[in-house]
N, C-alpha and C positions, 0 to 999 in steps of 0.2 A: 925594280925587277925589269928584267930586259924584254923584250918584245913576243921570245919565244920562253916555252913553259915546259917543263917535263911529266907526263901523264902523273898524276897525285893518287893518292889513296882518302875513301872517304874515310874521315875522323869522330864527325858528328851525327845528328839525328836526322839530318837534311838530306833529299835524297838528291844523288847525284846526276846531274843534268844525264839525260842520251835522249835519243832518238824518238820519237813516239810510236814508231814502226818502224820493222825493218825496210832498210834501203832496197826500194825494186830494180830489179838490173831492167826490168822491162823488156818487152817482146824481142825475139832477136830475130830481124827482117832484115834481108840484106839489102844495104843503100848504093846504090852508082854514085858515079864521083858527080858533084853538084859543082855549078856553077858558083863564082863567088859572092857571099851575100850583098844586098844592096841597104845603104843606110839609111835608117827608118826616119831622119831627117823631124826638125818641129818638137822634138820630146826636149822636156826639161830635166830628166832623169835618166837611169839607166834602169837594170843591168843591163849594157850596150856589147855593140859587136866590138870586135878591135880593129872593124874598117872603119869603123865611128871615130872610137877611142884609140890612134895607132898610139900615141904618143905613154908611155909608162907615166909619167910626172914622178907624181909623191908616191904610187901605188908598187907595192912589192909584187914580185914574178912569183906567181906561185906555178907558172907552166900553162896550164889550161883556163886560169883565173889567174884574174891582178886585182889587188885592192887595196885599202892602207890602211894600219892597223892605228885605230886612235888612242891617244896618251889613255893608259891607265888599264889598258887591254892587252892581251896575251895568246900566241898562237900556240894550241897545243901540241908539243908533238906525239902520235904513235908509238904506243908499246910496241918492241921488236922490228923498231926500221932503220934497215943495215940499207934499205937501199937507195932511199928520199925519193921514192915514188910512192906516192899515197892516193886512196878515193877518195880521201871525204877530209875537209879541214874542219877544226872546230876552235872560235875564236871565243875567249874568256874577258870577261871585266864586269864595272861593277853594274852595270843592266843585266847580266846573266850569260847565256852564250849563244852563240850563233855559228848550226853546222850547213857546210857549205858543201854540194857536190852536184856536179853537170855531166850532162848525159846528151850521146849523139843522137841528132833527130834527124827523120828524112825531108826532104826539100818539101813535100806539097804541105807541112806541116807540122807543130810543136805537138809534144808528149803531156801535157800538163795535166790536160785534163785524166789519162791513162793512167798515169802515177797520183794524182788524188783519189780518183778510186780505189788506189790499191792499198793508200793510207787509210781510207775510210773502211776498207774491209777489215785490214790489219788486226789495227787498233780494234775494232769491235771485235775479231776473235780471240783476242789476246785479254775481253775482259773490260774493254774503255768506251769509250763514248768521245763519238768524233761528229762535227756538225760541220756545213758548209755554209758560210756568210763571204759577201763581198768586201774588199781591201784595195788597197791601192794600186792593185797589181789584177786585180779581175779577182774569182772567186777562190779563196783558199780554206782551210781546213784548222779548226782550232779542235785540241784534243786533251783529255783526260784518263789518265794510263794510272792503275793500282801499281804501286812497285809498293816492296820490300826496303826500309833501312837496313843500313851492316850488324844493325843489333836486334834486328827481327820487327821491327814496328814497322805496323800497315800505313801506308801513305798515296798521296794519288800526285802525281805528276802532271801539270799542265805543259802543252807544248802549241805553238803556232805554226802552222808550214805553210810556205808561200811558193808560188812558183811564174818562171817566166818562161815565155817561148820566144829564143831568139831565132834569127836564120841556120840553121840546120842544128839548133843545140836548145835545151831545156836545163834551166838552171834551180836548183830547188834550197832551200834556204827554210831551216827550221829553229826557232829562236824558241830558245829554254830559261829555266828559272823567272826569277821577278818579271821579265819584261813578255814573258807568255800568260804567267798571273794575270797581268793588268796589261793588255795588249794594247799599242799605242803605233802610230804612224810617222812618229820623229823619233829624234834619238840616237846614240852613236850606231847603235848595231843594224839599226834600218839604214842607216844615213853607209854604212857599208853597204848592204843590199841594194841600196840606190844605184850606186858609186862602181859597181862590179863590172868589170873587163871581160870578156869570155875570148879566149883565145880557142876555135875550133880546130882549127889546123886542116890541110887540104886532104889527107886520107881520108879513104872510102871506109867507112865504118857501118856497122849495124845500128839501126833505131835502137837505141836504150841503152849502147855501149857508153859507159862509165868514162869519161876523160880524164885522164890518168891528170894528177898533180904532182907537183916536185917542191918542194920546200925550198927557202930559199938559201945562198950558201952559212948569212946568219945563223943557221940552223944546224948546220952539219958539222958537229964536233965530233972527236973521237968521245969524249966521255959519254954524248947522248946516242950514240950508237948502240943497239942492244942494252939498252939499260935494263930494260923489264919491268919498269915501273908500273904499277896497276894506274884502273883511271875508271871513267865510264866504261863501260859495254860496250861497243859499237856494233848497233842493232843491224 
């Protein structure tokens, strides 16, 4: 199977990965143009700026993020995209999946903790129960969502959301199936999260403004264009 995936339909009783809450566009506060960020310099990890990381290597361009998709994992693409701009990536294999999406922040400071709360609200009015414990990234959000199987059976959905604050951007990362089950701190799909490039770009944007992504050209065929293939939700 090649690296990208066309959105599937669920077959079985398992339910299919999404979001544990809907994506917050967050507050829209308008930002001045910021200075360029400075490198946070000593860390053994990321997700890094890309005055850190200028260099692509092994990591695919996805526009706003670069990352590399490791052997046996698959980027999904969006039902109905004619146009290869997308918010939110969502990478498959066999730990489960990992959805990706970053959001502009203003200079005096990251969004993280703003967007945890609104997970934590989310989720508990939607029926779930969401807790806040510490991770390798500061304090994140592990959650349990009642969904529906496609054959009617009641089921409950773990999910894990982590988040960072880089220089002027907040990157949010929520990791489904098995590997939110039994959450764990190694591992392909963290070992992305680690590994993530944030490309801000120098416009002036709103706090909470979404950074657009683009697939890469890998991705852009005429047959996966307007396919309309079902998939997850996209909460």
């Amino acid at each position: 199977m090649g690296i990208f995936s066309p959105r599937r339909r669920t077959t079985d009783h398992e339910a299919e990965p999404r979001d544990a809450a809907p994506e917050p566009d967050g507050p829209a506060v308008p930002e001045a143009e910021a200075s360029a960020p400075s490198p946070s310099g000593g860390r053994e990890h990321g997700p890094w700026d890309v005055s850190e990381q200028p260099e692509v290597g092994a990591r695919l361009d996805f526009g706003a993020l670069r990352f590399g998709v490791p052997a046996g994992y698959v980027v999904q693409r969006p039902a109905n995209d004619t146009a290869g701009t997308i918010p939110v990536v969502l990478l498959r294999g066999p730990e489960g999946a990992l959805r990706l999406r970053v959001f502009a922040a203003p200079r005096d400071g990251g969004m993280w903790d703003d967007l945890r709360a609104d997970v934590l609200r989310e989720v508990e009015e939607r029926g779930g129960t969401a807790t806040e414990v510490e991770g390798p990234f500061g304090t994140e959000a592990r959650c349990i969502l009642p969904v529906t199987s496609p054959d009617g059976e009641a089921m409950v959905q773990p999910s894990r959301v982590v988040g960072y604050d880089g220089p002027r951007w907040t990157v949010r990362g929520t990791f489904l199936g098995p590997v939110a089950k039994d959450p764990r701190d190694d591992g392909d799909l963290m070992e992305v999260f680690r590994q993530l490039v944030v490309v801000r770009g120098p416009e002036a944007r709103r706090a909470g403004e979404v950074l657009p992504l683009t697939l890469p050209p890998e991705a852009r065929t005429p047959a996966d264009a307007g396919s309309g293939t079902d998939g997850p939700a996209e909460s």
